[in-house]
C-alpha positions as CSV (number, residue, x, y, z in Angstrom):
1,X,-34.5,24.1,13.7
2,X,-32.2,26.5,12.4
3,X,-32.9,29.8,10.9
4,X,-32.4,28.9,6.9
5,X,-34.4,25.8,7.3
6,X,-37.5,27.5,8.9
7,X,-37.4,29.8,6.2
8,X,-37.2,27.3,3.2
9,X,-40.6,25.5,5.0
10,X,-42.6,28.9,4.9
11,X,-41.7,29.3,1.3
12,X,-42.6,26.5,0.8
13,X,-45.7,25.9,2.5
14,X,-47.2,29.4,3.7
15,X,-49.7,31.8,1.1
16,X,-47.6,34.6,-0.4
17,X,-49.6,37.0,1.6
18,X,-46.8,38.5,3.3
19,X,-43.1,39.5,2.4
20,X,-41.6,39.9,5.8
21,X,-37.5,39.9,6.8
22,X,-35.8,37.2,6.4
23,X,-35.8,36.7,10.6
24,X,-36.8,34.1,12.4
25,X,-38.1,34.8,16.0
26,X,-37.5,32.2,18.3
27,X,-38.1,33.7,21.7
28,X,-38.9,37.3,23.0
29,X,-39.2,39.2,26.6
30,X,-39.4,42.8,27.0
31,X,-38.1,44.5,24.4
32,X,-35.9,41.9,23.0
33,X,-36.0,39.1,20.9
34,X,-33.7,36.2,19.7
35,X,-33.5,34.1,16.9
36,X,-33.0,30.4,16.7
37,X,-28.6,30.9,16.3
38,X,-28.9,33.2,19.3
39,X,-29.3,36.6,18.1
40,X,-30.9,39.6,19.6
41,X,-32.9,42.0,18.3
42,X,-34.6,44.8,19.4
43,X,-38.4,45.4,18.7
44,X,-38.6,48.5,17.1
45,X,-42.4,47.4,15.4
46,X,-44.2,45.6,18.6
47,X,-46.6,43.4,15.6
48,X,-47.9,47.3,14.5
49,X,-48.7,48.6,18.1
50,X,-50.1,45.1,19.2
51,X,-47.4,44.8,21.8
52,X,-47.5,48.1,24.1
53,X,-46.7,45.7,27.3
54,X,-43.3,44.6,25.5
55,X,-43.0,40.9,25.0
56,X,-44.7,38.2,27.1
57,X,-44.9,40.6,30.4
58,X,-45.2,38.6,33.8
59,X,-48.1,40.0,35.1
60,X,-50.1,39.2,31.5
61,X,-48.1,35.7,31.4
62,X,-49.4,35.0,35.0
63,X,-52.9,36.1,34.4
64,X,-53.0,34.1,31.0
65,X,-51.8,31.3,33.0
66,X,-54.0,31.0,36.1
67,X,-57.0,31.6,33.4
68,X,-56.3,29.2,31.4
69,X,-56.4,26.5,34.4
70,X,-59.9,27.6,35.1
71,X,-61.5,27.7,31.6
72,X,-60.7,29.2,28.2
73,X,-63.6,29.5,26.1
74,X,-67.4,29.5,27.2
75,X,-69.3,30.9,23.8
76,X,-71.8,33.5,24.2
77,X,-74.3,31.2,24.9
78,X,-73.6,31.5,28.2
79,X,-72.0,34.1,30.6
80,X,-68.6,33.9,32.1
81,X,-66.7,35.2,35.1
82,X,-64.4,37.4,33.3
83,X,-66.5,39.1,30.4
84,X,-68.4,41.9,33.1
85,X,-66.1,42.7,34.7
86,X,-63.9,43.4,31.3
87,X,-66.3,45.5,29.6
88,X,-67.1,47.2,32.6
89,X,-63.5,48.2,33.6
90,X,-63.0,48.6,29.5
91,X,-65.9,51.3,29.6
92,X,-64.9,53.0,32.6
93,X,-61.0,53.4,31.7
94,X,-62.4,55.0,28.3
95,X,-65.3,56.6,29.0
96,X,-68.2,55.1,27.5
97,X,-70.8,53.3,28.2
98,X,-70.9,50.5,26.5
99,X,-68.8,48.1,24.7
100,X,-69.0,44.9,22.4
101,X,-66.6,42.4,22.3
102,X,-64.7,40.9,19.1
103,X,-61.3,39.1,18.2
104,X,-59.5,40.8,16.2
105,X,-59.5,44.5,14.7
106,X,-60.8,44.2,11.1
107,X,-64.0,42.2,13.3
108,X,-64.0,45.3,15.3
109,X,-64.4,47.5,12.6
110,X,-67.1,45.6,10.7
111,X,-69.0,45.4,14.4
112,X,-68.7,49.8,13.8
113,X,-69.9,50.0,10.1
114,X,-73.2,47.5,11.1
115,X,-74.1,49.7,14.2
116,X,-73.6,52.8,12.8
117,X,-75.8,51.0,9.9
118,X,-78.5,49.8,12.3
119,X,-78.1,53.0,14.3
120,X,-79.0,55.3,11.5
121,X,-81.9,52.6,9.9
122,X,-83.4,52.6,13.6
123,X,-83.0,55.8,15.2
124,X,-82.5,58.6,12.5
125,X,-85.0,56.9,9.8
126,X,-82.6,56.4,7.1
127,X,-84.6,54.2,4.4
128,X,-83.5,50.9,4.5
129,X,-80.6,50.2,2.4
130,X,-79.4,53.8,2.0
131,X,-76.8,54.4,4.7
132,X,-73.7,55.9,3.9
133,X,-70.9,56.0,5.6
134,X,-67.8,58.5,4.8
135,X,-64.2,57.1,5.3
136,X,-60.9,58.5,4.2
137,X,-58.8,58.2,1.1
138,X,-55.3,56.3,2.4
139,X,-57.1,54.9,5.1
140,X,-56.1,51.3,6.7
141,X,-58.9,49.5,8.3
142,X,-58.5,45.8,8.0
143,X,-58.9,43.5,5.1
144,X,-62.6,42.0,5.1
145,X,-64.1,42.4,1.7
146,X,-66.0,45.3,2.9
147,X,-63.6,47.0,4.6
148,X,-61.0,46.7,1.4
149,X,-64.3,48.2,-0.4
150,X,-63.5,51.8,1.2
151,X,-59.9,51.4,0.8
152,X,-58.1,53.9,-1.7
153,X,-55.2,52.1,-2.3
154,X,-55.5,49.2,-5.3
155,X,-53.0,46.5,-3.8
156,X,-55.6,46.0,-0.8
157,X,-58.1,46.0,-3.8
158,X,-57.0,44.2,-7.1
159,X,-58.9,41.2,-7.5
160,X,-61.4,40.9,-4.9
161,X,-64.4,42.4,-6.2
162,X,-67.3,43.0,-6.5
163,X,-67.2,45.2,-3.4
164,X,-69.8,46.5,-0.8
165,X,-71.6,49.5,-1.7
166,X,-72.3,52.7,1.0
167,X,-69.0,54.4,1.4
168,X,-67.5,57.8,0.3
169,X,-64.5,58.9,1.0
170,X,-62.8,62.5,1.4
171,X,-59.1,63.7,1.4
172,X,-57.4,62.8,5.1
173,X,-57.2,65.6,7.4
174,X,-59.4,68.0,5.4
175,X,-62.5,68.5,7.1
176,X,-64.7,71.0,5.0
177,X,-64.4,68.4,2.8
178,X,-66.3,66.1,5.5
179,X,-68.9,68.5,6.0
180,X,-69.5,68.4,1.8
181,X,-69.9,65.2,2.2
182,X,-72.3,64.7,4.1
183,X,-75.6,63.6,2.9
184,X,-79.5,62.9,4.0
185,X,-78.9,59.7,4.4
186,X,-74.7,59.5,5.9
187,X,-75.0,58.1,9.5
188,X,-71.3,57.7,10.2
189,X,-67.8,59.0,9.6
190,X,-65.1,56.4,10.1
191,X,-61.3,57.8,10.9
192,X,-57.9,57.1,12.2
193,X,-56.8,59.7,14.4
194,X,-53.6,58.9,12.7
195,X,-53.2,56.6,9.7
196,X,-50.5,54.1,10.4
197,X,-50.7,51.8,7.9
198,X,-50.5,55.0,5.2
199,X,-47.1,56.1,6.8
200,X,-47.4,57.3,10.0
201,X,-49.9,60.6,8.3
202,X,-51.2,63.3,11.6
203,X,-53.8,65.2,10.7
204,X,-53.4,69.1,11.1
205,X,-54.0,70.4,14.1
206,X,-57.7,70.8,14.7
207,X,-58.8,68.0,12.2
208,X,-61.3,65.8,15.2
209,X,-62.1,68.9,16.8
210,X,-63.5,69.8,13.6
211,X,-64.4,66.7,12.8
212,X,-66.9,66.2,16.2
213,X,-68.3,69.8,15.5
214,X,-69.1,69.0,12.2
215,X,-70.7,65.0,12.7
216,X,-72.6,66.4,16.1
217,X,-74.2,69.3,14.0
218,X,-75.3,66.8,11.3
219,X,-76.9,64.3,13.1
220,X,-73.7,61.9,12.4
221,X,-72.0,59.4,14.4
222,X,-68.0,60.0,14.6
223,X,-66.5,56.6,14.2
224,X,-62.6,56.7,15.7
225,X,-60.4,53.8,14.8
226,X,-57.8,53.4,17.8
227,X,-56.6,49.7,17.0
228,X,-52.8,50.9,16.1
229,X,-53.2,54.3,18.2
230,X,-55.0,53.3,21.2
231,X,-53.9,52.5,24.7
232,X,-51.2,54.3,25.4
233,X,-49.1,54.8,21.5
234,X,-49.5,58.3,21.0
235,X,-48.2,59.1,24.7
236,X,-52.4,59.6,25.5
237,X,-54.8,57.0,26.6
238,X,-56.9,57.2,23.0
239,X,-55.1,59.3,20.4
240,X,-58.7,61.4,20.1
241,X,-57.6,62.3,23.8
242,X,-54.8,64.7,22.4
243,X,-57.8,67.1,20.7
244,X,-60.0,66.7,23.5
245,X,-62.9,64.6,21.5
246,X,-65.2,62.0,22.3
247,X,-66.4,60.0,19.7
248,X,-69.8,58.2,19.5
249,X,-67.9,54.5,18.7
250,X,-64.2,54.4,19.2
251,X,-62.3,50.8,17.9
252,X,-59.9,49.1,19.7
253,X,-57.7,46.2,19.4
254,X,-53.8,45.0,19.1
255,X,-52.5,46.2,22.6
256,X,-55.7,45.5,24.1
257,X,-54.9,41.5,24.5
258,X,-51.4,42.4,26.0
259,X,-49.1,41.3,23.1
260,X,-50.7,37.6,24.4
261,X,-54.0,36.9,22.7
262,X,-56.2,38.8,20.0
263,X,-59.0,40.6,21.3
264,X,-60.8,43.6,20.4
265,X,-63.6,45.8,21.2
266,X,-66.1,47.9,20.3
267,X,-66.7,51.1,22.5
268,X,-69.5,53.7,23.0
269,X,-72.8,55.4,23.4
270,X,-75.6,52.9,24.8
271,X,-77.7,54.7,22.4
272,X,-75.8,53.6,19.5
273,X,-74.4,49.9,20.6
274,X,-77.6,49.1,22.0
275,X,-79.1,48.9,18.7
276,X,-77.9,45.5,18.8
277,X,-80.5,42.7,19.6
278,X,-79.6,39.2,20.4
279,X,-78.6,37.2,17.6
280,X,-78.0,39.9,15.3
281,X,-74.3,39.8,15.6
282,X,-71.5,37.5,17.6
283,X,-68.8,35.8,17.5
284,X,-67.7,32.0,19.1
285,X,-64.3,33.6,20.7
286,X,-65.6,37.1,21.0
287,X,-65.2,38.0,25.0
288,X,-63.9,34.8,26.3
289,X,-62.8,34.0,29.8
290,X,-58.9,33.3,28.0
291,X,-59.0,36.8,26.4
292,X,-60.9,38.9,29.0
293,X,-58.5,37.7,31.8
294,X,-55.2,38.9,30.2
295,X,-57.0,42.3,28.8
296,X,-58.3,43.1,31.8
297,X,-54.8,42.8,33.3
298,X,-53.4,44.7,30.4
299,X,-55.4,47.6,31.2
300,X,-54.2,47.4,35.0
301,X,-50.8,47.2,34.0
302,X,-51.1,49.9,31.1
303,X,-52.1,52.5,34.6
304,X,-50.0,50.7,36.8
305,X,-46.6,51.2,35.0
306,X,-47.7,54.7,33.7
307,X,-47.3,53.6,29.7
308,X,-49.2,56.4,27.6
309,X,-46.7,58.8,29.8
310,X,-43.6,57.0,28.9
311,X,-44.4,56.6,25.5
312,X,-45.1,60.4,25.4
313,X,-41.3,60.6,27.0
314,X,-39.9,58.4,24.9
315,X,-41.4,59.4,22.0
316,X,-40.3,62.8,22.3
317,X,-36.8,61.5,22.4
318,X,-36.3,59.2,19.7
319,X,-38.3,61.9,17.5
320,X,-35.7,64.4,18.7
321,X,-33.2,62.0,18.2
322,X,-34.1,61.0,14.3
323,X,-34.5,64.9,13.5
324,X,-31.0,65.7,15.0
325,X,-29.2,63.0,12.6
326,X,-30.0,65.3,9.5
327,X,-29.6,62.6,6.8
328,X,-29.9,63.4,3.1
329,X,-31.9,60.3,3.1
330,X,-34.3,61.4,5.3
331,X,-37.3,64.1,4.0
332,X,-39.6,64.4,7.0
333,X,-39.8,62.3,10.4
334,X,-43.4,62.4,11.9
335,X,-45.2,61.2,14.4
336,X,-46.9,61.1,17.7
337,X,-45.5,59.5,21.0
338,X,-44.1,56.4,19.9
339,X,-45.7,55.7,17.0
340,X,-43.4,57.7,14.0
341,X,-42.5,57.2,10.3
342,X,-39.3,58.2,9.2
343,X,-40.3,59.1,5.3
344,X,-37.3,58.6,3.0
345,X,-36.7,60.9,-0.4
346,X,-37.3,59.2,-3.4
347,X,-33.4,58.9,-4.4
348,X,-33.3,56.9,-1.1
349,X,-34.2,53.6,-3.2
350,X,-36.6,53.0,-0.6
351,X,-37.4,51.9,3.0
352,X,-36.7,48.1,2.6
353,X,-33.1,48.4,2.4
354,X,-33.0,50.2,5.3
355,X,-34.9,48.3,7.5
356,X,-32.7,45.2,6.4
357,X,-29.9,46.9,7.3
358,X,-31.4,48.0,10.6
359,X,-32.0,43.9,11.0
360,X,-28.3,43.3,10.4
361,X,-27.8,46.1,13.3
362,X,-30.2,43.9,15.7
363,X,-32.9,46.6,15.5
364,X,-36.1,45.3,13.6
365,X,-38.7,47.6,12.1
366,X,-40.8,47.7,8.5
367,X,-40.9,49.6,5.9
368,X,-44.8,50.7,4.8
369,X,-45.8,52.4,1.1
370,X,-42.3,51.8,0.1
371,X,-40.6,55.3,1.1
372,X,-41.2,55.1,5.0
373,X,-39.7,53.6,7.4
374,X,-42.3,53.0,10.8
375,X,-40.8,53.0,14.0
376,X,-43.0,51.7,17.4
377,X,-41.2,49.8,20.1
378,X,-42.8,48.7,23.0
379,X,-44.2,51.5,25.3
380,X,-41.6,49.3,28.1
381,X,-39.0,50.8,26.4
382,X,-36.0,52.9,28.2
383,X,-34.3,55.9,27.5
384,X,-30.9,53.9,27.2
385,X,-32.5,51.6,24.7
386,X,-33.7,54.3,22.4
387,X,-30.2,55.7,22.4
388,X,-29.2,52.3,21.3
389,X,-31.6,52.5,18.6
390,X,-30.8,55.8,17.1
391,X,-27.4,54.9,17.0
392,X,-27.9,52.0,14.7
393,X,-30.3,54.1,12.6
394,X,-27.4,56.8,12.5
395,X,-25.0,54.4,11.4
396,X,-27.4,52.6,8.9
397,X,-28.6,56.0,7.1
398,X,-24.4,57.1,7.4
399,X,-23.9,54.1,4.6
């Protein structure tokens, strides 16, 4: 089918729950993707960080391959082949001790909120009912009904209440106000090391470091979300990695299945996952054989081909790159290894334009909170394609 006609189905037949660009993709490898008349495009979003291998890699395509011969999906009922070994490689790549499987992030996230729940009803006394957990204002964390309950920002929000009570949330970045916060009975503080979703926001320097003196001092669990940031974006392992923090629970997802298959995880302290007993939580899919296969070969690769240092390279180039173009229609560019907004000044008429003209220049990206434009390519990316890139964001911003 051709391009027009694919697009006339989905209006016609899919929930108005996105407004994406009016591309269709077809096929994809690397960095590169085509549409159904033949046209290329480079990736310049990678599905919000979900595609940090580039498009259908080898290695992942052979492992998600030879898996699926073998057997896909097993339930938690039983054990499978490829689970173990996942969490344990999982937990030794990061650091932690223990980790709990999911599907996708917003599942992860919910898995964080109820063990930092059962964690502070359980081990710090907190009468039942009464936890508290302290979130940020502009925060993106999924779109569950409690997670949207936290969120500051009403379009996640309009019509879906009532929400889920035990959340407070403080200014981004600002951590005295954390540490006012914080009550008798607040077991957790849940944060982005940097909000995507919110524009591509980096907290000042110091924020986490603060941040883990603060929660260890109080008793409280420090809850890092790394499902856009994680493995490999920021040019470090975990973003957290950059302050030299460890958090008590740290959320991953997106990249984690390769750019192949959702997965996600849950990561930590056996003294706070292991709060967990059996039938209190699950999931059918969570941690099967399918999933843990290519994961486990997407953390191999992610070492293998070196990608949290290239994205630190690259990422220092096509930030250098965007400042040196000095448009008027460009107020601040920001970021951390490859994952950067370019924030537009309100006279700019805002970042959808922009990123429609970067689609008529084969170079596909998103605008987020109207003004900002977010740019994350796959960490597979070259230095030659990034100058490719910035010259068809010079000559979009030049119009």
């Amino acid at each position: 089918m051709r391009t027009p006609e694919l697009l006339g189905m989905m209006d016609r037949y899919s929930a108005r729950n996105y407004h994406p660009l009016p591309v269709v993709i077809e096929r994809a490898s690397g960095i590169w993707a085509w549409d159904p008349e033949g046209n290329r495009y480079l990736d310049f979003l990678s599905c919000y960080s979900a595609m940090n291998h580039g498009h259908c890699h080898p290695a992942l395509v052979a492992a998600l391959e030879k898996q699926a011969r073998l057997v896909a999906v097993t339930s938690r009922a039983f054990h499978n082949a490829e689970l173990g070994p996942f969490l344990k490689e999982l937990c030794e790549l990061t650091g932690h001790e223990m980790a709990l499987p999911m599907n996708t992030g917003a599942e992860a996230v919910e898995t964080a909120i109820k063990a930092a729940r059962a964690w502070g009803y359980r081990e710090r006394g907190v009468p039942d009912g009464q936890a508290e957990i302290i979130a940020c204002t502009d925060n993106f964390h999924g779109r569950t009904v409690t997670i949207v309950s936290f969120s500051s920002e009403p379009a996640y929000r309009d019509g879906f209440g009532p929400f889920t009570p035990g959340f407070r949330l403080i200014p981004y970045g600002d951590a005295e106000a954390l540490a006012r916060a914080i009550g008798p009975h607040t077991v957790a503080f849940l944060v982005e090391p940097i909000q995507g979703e919110s524009g591509v926001r980096v907290p000042p320097e110091g924020f986490l470091r603060r941040a883990r003196e603060i929660c260890s001092a109080r008793g409280v669990l420090l809850v890092a979300d790394e499902i856009q940031t994680g493995l490999g974006r920021t040019g470090r392992l975990l973003c957290c990695d950059h302050e030299g923090i460890k958090p008590d629970l740290v959320v991953l997802g997106k990249a984690l299945g390769g750019g192949l298959l959702p997965i996600s995880a849950v990561v930590g302290s056996a003294a706070v996952l292991g709060v967990f007993r059996p039938g209190e939580h699950g999931s059918t899919f969570g941690g099967n054989p399918l999933a843990c296969a290519v994961a486990r070969r997407a953390l191999q690769v992610l070492v293998e081909e070196r990608l949290a240092q290239r994205a630190a390279e690259r990422g220092a180039q096509l930030m250098a790159g965007l400042r040196a173009l000095h448009s008027p229609h460009v107020k601040e560019v920001r970021g951390r290894g490859l994952l950067v907004g370019v924030e537009l000044v309100p006279q700019a008429g805002g970042a959808r334009r922009f990123c429609e003209s970067l689609m008529s220049e084969g170079l596909l990206c998103k605008e987020t909170h109207q003004d900002v434009v977010r740019f994350a390519p796959p960490l597979v990316i070259g230095p030659e394609d990034i100058d490719w890139a910035l010259e068809r964001v010079r000559r979009v911003l030049a119009s």
